[in-house]
C-alpha positions in Angstrom: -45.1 -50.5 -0.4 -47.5 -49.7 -3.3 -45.9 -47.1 -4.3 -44.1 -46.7 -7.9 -41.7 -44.0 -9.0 -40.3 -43.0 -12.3 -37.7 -40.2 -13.6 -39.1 -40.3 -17.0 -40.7 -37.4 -18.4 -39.1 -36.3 -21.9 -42.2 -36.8 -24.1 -44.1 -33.1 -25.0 -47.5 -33.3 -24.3 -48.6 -32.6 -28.0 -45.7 -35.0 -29.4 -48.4 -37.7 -28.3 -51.4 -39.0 -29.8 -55.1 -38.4 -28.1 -55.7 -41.9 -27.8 -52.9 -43.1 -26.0 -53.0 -39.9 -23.6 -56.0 -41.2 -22.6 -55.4 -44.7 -22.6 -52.0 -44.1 -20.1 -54.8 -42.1 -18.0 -57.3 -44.9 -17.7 -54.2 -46.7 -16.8 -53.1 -44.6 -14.4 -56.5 -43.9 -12.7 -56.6 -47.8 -12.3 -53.2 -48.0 -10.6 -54.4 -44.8 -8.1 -58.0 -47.0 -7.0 -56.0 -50.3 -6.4 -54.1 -48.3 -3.6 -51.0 -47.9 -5.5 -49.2 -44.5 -6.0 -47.7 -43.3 -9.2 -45.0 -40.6 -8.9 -43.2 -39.1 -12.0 -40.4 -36.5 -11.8 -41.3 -33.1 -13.7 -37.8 -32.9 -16.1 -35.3 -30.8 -15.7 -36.0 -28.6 -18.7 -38.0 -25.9 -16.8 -41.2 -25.2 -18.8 -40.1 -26.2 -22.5 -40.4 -23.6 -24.3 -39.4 -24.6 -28.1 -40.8 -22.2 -30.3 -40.8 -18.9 -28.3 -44.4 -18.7 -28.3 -45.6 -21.4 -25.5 -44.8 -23.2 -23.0 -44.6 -27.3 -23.9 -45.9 -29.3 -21.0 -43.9 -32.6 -20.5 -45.3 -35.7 -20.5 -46.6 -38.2 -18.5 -45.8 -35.9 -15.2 -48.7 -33.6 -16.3 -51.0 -36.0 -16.1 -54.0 -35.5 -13.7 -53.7 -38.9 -12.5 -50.0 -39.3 -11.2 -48.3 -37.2 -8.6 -45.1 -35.6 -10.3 -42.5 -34.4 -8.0 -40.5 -31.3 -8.8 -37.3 -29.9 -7.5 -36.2 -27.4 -4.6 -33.0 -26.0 -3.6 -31.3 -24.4 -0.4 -30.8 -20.5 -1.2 -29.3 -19.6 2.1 -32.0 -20.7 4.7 -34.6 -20.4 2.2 -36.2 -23.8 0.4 -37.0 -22.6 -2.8 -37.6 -24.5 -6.3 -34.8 -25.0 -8.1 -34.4 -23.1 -11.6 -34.2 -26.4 -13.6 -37.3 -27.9 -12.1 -40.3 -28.7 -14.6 -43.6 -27.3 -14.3 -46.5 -25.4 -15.8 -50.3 -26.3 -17.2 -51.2 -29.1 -19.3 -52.8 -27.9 -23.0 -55.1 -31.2 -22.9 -56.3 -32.3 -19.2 -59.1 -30.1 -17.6 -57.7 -28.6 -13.8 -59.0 -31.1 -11.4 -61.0 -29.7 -8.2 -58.5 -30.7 -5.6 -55.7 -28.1 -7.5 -58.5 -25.2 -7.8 -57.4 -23.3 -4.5 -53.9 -23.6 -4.8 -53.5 -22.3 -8.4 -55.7 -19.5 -7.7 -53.4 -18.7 -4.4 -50.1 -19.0 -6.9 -51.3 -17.1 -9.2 -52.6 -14.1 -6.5 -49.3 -14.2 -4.9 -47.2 -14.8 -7.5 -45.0 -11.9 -9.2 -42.8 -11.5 -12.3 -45.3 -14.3 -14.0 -44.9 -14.9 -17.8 -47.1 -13.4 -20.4 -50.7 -15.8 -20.2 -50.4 -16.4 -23.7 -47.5 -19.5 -23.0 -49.7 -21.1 -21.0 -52.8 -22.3 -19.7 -53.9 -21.2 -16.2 -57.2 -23.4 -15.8 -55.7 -26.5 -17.1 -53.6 -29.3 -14.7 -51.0 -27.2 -12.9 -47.7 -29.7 -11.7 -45.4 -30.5 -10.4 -47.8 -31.3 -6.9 -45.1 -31.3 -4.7 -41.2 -31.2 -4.6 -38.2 -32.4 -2.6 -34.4 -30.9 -2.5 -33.4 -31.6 -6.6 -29.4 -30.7 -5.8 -26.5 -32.0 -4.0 -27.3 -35.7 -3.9 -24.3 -37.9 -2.9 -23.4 -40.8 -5.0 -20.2 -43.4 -5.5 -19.5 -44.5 -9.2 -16.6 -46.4 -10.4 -15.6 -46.1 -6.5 -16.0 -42.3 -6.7 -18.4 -39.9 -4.9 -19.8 -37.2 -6.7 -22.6 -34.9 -6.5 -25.6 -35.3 -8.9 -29.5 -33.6 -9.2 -32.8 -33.6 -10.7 -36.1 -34.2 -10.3 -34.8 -37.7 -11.3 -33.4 -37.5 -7.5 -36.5 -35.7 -5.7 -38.9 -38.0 -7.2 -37.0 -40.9 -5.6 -37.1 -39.5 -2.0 -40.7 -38.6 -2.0 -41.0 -42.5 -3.3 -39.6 -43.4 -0.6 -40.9 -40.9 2.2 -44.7 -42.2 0.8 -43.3 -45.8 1.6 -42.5 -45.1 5.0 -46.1 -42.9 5.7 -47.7 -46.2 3.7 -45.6 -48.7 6.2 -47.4 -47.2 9.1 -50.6 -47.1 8.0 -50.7 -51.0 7.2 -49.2 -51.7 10.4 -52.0 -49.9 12.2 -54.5 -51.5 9.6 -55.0 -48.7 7.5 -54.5 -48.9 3.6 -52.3 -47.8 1.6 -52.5 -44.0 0.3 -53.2 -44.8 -3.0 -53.3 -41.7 -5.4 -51.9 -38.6 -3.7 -52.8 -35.5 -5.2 -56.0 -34.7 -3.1 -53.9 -35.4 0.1 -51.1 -32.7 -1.1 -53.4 -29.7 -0.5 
């Protein structure tokens, strides 16, 4: 319950006009304040990184206004993000307050960074949070196989935010509404 998740997110940030960044923002900000939640999976494509001289943030997950949901993986008893996951900085949207603290903890703690240059450290950092990306079990044509992504984290943190937004409107709370400030 008012909660909406999507696995799309192959659009480059700077493949996309000004205006309609910001109108899908105004959009998205409207969504947040009517007590919905908007959660879009980072990509699978890691950072994008198409010319060798920058990182190429994907689109909409970067945006300030939606919660996007990266991937982790099991590496031995370890929870760890998954190599594939997407992530980074936005070029265009401004690093909101709430992600201040965290980004300046990642990047105190962090080692084996890449060069500044590809990216940029005071814009919108994402994904916001993650969920296990790998090993999902699913039966097609009658057949099980074993699938991942972001496109199957996203999904479970859709549905963990129902639950968390199930409880609260039984007790006559309201819904959680946009996320991010929560998450840190």
């Amino acid at each position: 319950t008012g909660g909406i998740n999507a696995e799309y997110g192959c659009d480059e940030e700077d493949s996309i006009s000004d205006d309609y960044l910001s109108r899908c923002n105004t959009e998205f900000q409207k969504f947040g304040t009517s007590g919905h939640s908007l959660l879009f999976a980072s990509g699978d494509s890691g950072v994008g990184c198409v010319d060798g001289t920058s990182f190429r943030p994907e689109w909409p997950t970067q945006s300030p206004y939606v919660t996007s949901v990266g991937g982790t993986y099991m590496l031995g008893t370890t929870e760890t993000g998954v190599t594939f996951s997407g992530g980074g900085f936005s070029n265009y949207f401004s690093q909101p307050s709430y992600q201040k603290q965290a980004v300046s903890t990642f990047f105190a703690t962090s080692k084996n960074l890449p060069a500044s240059s590809f990216y940029n450290s005071t814009s919108r950092a994402y994904p916001d949070i993650a969920a296990f990306a790998t090993n999902y079990q699913v039966v097609v044509a009658g057949r099980t196989q074993s699938v991942g992504g972001t496109s199957a984290s996203t999904p479970t943190v859709s549905a963990i935010v129902a639950l968390l937004n199930d409880v609260r409107l039984e007790n006559g709370l309201s819904s959680l509404g946009f996320l991010n400030p929560f998450l840190i």
